[in-house]
DSSP file (Angstrom, degrees, kcal/mol; ACC not computed):
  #  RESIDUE AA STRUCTURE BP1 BP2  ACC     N-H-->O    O-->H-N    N-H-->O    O-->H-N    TCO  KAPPA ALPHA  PHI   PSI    X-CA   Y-CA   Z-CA
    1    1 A X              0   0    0      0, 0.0    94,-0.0     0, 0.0    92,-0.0   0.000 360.0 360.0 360.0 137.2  109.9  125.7  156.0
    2    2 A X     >  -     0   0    0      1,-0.0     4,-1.8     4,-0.0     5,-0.1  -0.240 360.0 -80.7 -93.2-161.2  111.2  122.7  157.9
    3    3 A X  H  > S+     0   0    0      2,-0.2     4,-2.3     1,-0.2     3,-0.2   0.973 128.0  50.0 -54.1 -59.5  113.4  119.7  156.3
    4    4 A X  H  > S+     0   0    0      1,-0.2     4,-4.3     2,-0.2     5,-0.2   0.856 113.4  43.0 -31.8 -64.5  110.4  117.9  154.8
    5    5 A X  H  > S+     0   0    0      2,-0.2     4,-2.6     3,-0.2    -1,-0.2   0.936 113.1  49.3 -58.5 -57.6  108.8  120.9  153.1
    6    6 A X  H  < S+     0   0    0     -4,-1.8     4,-0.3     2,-0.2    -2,-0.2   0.945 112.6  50.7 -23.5 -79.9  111.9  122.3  151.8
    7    7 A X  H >< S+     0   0    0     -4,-2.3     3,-0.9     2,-0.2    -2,-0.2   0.713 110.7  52.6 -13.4 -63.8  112.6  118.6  150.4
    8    8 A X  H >X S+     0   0    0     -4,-4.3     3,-1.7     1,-0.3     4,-1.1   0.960 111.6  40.1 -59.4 -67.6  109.1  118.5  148.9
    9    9 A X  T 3< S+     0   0    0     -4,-2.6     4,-0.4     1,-0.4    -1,-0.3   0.200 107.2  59.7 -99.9  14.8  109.2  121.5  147.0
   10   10 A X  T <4 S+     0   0    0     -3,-0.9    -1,-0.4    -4,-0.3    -2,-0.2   0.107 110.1  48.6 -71.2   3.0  112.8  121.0  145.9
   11   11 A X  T <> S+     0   0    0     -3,-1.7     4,-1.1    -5,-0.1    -2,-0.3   0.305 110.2  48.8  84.9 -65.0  110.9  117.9  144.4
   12   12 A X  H >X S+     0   0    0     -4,-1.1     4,-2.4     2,-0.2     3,-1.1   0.987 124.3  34.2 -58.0 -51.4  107.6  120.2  142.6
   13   13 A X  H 3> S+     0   0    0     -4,-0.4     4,-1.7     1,-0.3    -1,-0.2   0.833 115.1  54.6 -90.9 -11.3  110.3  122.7  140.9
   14   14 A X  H 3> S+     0   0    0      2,-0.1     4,-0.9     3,-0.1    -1,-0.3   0.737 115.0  38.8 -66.4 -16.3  112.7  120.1  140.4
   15   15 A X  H XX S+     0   0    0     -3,-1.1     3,-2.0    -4,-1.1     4,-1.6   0.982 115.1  54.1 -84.4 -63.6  109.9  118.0  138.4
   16   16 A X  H 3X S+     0   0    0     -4,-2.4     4,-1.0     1,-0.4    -3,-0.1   0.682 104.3  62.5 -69.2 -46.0  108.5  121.4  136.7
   17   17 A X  H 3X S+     0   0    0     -4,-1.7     4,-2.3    -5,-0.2     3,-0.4   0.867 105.7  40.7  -4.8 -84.5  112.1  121.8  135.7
   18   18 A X  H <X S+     0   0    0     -3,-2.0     4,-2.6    -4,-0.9    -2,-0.3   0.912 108.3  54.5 -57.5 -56.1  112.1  119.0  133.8
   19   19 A X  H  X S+     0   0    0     -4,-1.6     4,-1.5     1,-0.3    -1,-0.3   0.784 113.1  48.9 -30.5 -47.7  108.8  119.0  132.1
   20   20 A X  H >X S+     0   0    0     -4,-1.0     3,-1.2    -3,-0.4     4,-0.7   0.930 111.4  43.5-104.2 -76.7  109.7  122.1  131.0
   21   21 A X  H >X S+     0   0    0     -4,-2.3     4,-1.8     2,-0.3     3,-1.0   0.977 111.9  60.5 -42.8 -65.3  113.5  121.2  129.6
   22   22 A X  H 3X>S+     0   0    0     -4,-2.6     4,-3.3     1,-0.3     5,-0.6   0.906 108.5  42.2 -27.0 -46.8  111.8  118.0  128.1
   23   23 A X  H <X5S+     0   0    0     -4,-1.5     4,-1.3    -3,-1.2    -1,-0.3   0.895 109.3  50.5 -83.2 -12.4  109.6  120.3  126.0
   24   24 A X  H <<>S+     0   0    0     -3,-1.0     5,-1.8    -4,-0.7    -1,-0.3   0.481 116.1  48.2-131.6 -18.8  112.0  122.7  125.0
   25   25 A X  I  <>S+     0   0    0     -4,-1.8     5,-1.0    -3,-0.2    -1,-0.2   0.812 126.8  26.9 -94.4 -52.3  114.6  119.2  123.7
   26   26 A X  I  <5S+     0   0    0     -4,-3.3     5,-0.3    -5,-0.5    -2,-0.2   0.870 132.5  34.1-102.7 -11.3  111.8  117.5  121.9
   27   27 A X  I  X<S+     0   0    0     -4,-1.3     4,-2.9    -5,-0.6    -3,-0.2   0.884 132.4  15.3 -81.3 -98.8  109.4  120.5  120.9
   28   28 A X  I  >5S+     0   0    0      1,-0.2     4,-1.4     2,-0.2    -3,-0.2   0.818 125.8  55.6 -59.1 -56.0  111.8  123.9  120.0
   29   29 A X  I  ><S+     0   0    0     -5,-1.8     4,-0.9     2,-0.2    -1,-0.2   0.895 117.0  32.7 -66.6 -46.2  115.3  121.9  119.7
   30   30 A X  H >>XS+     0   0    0     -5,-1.0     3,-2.5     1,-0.2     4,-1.7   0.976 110.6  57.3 -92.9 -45.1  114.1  119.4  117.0
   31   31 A X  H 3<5S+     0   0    0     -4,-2.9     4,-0.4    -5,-0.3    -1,-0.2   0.905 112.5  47.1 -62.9  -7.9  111.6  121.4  114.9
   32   32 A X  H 3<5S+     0   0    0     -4,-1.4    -1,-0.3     1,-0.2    -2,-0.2   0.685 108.9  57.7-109.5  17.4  114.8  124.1  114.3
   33   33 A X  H <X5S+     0   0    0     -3,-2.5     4,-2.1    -4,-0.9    -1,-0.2   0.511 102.1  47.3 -60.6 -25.3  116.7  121.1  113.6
   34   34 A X  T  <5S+     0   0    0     -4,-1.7    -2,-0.2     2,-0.2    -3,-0.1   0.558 114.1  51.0-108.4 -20.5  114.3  120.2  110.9
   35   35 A X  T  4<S+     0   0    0     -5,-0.6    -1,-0.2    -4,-0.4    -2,-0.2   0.666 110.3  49.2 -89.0 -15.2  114.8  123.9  109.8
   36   36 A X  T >4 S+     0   0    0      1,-0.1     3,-1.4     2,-0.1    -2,-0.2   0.861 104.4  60.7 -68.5 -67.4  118.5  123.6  109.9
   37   37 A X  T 3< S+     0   0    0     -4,-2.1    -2,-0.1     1,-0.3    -3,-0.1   0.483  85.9  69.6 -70.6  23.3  118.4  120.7  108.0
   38   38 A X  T 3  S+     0   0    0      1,-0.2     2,-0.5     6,-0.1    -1,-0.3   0.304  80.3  91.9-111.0  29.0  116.8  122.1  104.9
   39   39 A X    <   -     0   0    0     -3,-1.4    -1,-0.2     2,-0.1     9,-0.1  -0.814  55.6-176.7 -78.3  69.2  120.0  124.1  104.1
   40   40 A X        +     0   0    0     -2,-0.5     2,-0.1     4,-0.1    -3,-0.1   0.399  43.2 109.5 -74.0  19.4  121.7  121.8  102.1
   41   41 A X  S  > S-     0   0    0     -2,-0.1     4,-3.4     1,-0.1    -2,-0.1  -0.335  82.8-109.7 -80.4 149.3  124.8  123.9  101.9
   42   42 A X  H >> S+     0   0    0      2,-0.2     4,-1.0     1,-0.2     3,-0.7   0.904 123.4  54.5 -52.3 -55.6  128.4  122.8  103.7
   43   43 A X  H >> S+     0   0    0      1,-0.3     4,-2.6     2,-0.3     3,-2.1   0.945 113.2  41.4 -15.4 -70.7  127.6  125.9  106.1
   44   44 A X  H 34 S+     0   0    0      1,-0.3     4,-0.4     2,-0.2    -1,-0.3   0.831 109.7  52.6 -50.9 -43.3  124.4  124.4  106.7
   45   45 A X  H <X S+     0   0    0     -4,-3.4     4,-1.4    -3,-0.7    -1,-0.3   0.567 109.9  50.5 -35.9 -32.8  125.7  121.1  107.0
   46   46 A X  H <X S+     0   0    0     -3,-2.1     4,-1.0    -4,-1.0    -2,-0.2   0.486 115.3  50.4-100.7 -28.5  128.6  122.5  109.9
   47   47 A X  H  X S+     0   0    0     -4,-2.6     4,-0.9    -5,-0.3    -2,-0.2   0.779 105.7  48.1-103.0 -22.8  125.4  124.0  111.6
   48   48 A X  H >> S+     0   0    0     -4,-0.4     4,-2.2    -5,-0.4     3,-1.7   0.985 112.4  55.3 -67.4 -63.0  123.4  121.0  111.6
   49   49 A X  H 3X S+     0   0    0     -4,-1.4     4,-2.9     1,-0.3    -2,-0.2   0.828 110.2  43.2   4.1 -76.3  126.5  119.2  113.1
   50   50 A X  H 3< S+     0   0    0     -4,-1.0    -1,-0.3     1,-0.2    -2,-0.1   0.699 109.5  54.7 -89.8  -6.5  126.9  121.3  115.8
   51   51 A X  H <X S+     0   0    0     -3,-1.7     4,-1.3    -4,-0.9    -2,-0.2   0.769 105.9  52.5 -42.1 -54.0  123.4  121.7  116.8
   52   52 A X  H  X S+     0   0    0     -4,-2.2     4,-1.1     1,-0.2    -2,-0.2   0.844 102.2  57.1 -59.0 -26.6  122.9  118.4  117.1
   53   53 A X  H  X S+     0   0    0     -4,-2.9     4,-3.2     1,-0.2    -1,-0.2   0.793 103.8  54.5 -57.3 -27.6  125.9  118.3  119.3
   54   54 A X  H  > S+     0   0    0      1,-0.2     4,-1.5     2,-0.2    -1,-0.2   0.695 111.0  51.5 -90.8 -13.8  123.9  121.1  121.6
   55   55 A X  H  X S+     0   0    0     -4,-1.3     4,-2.9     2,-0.2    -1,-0.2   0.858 105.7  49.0 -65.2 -36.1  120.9  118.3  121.8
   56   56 A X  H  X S+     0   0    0     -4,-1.1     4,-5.2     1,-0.2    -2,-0.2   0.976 112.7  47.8 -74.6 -58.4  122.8  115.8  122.7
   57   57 A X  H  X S+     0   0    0     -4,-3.2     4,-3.1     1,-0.2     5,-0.2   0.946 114.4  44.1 -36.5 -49.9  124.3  118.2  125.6
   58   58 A X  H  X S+     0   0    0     -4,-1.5     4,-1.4     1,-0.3     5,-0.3   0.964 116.7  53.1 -75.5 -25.8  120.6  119.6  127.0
   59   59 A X  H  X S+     0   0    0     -4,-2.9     4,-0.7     1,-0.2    -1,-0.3   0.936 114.2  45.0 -71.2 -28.6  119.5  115.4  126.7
   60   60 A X  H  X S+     0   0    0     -4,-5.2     4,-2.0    -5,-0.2    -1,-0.2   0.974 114.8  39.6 -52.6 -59.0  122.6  114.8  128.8
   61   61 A X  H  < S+     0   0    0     -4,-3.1    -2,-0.2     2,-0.3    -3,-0.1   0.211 114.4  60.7 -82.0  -1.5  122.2  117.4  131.3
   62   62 A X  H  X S+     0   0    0     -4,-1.4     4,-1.8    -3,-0.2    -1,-0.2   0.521 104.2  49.2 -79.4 -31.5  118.3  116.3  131.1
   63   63 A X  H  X S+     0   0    0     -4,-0.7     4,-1.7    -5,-0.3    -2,-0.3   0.748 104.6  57.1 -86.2 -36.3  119.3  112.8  132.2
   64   64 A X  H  X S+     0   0    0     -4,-2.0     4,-3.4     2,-0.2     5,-0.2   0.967 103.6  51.3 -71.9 -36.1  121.2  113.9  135.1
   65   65 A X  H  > S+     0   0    0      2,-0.3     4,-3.3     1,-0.2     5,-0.2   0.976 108.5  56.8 -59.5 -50.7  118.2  116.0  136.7
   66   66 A X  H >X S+     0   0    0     -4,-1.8     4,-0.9     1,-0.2     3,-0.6   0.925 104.4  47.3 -33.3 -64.8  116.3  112.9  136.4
   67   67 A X  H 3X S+     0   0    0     -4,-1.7     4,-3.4     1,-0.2     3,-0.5   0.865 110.8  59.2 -25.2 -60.3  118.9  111.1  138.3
   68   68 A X  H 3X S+     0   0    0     -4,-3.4     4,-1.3     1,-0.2    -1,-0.2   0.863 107.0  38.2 -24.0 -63.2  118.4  113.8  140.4
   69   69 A X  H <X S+     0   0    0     -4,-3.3     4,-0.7    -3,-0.6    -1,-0.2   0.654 105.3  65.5 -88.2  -5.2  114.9  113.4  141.1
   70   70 A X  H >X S+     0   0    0     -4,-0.9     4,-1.9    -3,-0.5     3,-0.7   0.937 108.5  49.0 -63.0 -68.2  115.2  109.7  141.2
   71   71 A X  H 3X S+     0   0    0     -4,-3.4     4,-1.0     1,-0.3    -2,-0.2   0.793 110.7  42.1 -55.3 -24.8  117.3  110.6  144.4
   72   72 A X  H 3X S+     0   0    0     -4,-1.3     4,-5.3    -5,-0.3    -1,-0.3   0.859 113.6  57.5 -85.6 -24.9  115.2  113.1  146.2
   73   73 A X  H <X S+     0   0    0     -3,-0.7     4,-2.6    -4,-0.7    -2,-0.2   0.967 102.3  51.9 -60.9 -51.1  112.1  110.7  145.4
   74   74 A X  H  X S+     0   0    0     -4,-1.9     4,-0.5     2,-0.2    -1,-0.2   0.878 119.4  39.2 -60.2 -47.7  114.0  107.8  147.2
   75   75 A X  H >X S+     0   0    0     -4,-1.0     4,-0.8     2,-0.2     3,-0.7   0.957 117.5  48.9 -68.1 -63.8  114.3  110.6  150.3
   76   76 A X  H >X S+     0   0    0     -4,-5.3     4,-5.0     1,-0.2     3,-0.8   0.861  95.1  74.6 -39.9 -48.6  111.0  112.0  149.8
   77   77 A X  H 3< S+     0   0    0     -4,-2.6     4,-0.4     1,-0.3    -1,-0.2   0.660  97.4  42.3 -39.4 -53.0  109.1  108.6  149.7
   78   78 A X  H <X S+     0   0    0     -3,-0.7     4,-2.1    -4,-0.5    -1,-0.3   0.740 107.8  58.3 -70.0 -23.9  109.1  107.6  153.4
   79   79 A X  H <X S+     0   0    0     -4,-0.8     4,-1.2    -3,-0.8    -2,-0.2   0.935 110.6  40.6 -65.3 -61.2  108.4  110.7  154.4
   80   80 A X  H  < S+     0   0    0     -4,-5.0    25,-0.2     2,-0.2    -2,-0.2   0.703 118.0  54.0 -55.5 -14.2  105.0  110.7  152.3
   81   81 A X  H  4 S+     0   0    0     -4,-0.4    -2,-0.2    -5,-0.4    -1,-0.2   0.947 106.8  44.1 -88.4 -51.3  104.6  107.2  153.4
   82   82 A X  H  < S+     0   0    0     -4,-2.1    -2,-0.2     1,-0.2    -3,-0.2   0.529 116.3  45.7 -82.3 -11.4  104.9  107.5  157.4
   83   83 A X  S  < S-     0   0    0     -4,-1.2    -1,-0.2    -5,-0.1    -2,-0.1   0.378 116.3-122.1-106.3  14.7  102.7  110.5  157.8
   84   84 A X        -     0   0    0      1,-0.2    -3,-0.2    -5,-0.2     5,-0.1   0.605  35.1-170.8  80.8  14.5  100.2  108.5  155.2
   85   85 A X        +     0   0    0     -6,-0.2    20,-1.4    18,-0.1     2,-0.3  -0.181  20.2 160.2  -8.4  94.4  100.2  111.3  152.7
   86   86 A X  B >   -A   89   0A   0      3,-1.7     3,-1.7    18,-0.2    20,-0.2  -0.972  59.6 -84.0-144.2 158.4   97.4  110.2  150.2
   87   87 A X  T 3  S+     0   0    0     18,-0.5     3,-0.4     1,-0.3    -1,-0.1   0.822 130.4  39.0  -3.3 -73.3   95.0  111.5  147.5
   88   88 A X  T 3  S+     0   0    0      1,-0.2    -1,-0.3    -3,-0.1     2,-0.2   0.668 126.2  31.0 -88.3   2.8   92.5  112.6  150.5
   89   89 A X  B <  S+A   86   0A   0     -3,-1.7    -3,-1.7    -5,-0.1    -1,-0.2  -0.665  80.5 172.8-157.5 109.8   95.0  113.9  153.1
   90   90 A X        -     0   0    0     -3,-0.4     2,-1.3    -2,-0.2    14,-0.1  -0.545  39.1-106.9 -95.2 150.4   98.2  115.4  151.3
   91   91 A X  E     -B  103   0B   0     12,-0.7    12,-1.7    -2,-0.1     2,-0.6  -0.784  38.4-149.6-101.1 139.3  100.7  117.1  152.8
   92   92 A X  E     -B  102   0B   0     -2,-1.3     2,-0.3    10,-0.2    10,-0.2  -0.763   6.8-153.9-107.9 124.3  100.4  120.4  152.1
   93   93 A X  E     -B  101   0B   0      8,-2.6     8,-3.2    -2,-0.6     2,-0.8  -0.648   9.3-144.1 -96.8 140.9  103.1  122.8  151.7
   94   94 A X  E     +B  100   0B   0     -2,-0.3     6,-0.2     6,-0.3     3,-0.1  -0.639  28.7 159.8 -97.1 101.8  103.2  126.7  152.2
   95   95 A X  E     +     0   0B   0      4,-1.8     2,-0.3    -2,-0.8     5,-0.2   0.540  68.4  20.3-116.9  11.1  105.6  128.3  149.6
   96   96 A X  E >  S-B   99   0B   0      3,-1.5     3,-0.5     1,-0.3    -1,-0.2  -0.939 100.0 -79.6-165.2 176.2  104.1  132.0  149.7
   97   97 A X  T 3  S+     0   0    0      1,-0.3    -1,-0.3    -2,-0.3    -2,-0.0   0.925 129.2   1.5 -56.8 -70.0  102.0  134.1  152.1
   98   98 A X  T 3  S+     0   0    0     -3,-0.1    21,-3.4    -4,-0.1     2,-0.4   0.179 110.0 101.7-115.3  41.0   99.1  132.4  150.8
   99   99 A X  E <   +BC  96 118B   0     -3,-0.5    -4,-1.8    19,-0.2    -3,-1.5  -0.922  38.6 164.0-116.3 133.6  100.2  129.8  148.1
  100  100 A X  E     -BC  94 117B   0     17,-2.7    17,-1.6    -2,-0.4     2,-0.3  -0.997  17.8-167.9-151.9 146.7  100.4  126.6  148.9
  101  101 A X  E     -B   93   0B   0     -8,-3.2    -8,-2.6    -2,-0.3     2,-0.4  -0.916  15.7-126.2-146.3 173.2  100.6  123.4  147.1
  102  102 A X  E     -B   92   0B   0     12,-0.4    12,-1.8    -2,-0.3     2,-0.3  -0.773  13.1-173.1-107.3 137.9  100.2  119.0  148.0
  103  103 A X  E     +BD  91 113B   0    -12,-1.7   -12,-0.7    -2,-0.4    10,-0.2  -0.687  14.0 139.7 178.8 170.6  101.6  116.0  147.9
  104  104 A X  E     - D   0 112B   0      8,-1.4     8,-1.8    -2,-0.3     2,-0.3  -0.175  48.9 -77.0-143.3-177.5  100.9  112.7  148.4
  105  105 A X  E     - D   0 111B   0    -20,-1.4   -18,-0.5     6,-0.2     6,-0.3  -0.562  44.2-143.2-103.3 142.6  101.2  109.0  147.5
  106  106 A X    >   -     0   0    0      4,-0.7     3,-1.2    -2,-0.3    -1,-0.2  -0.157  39.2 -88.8-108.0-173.0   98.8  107.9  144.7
  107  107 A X  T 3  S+     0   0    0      1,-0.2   -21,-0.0    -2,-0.1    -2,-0.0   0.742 134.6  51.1 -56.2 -42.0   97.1  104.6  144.6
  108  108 A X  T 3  S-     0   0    0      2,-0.0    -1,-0.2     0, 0.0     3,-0.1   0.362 119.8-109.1 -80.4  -0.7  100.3  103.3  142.7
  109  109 A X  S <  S+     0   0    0     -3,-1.2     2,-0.4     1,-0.2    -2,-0.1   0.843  71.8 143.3  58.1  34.2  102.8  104.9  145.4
  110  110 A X        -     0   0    0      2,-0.0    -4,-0.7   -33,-0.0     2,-0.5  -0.629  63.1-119.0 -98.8 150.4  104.0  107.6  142.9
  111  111 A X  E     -D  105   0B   0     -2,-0.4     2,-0.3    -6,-0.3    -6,-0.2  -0.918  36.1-159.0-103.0 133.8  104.5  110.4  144.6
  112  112 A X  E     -D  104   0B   0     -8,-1.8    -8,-1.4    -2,-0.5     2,-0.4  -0.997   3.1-156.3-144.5 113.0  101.7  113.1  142.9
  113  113 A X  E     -D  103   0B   0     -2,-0.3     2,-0.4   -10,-0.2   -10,-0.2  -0.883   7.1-141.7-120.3 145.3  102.1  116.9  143.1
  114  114 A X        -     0   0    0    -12,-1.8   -12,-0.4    -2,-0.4     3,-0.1  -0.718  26.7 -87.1-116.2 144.4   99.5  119.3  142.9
  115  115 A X        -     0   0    0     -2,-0.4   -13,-0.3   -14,-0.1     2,-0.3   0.135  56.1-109.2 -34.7 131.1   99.1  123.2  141.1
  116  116 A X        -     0   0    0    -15,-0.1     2,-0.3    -3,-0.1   -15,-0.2  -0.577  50.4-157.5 -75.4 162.0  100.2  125.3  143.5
  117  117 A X  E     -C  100   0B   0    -17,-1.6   -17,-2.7    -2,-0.3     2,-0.5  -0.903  19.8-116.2-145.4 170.7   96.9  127.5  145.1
  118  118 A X  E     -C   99   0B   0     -2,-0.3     2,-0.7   -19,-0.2   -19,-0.2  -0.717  18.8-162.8-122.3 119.7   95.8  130.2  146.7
  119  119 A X              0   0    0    -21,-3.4   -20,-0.0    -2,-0.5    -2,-0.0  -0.781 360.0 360.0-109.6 102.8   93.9  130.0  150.2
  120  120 A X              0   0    0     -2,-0.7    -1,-0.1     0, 0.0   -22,-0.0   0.081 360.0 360.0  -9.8 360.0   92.1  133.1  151.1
């Protein structure tokens, strides 16, 4: 993989990353918060407490990967831009013998990454 490619797909599994942490903060972290909090004992109370404290961490250490990806986007972005990287010719990157996955510029200038797939 040369710089570009690398770049990109430090960019797909940094994204996938997130998605990923996102569900696991607003999905699994709150509904056994809401299962914490039906323990109305001081214990329980001391355990809600310090749960929430461990939300607060993964929403911190969620906000920096954004940041994160804000910054590789700002790198990526020209790159996708000067070889014209669009909807109908993406560049498409090779991350296994035959798996391989796109992306491109959207209508909107978003940068838009595609399932990785399998070429025959």
């Amino acid at each position: 993989m040369n710089k570009e490619e690398k770049l990109a797909n430090y960019y797909r599994e940094t994204k996938e990353e997130l998605i990923e942490q996102r569900r696991i903060i607003d999905f699994d972290m709150k509904n056994r918060l809401i299962e914490l909090e039906k323990d109305k004992t001081t214990l329980g109370n001391l355990t809600v407490l310090r749960y929430k404290s461990e939300i607060q961490s993964a929403e911190a250490v969620y906000d920096d990967r954004v940041s994160e990806l804000k910054y590789i986007n700002d790198e990526l972005h020209p790159i996708l831009t000067k070889i014209n990287a669009d909807r109908n010719d993406p560049f498409e990157i090779k991350i296994e013998t035959r798996s391989f996955f796109d992306i491109y510029l959207d209508d909107n200038h978003q940068i838009v990454v595609s399932e990785a797939y399998t070429k025959l």
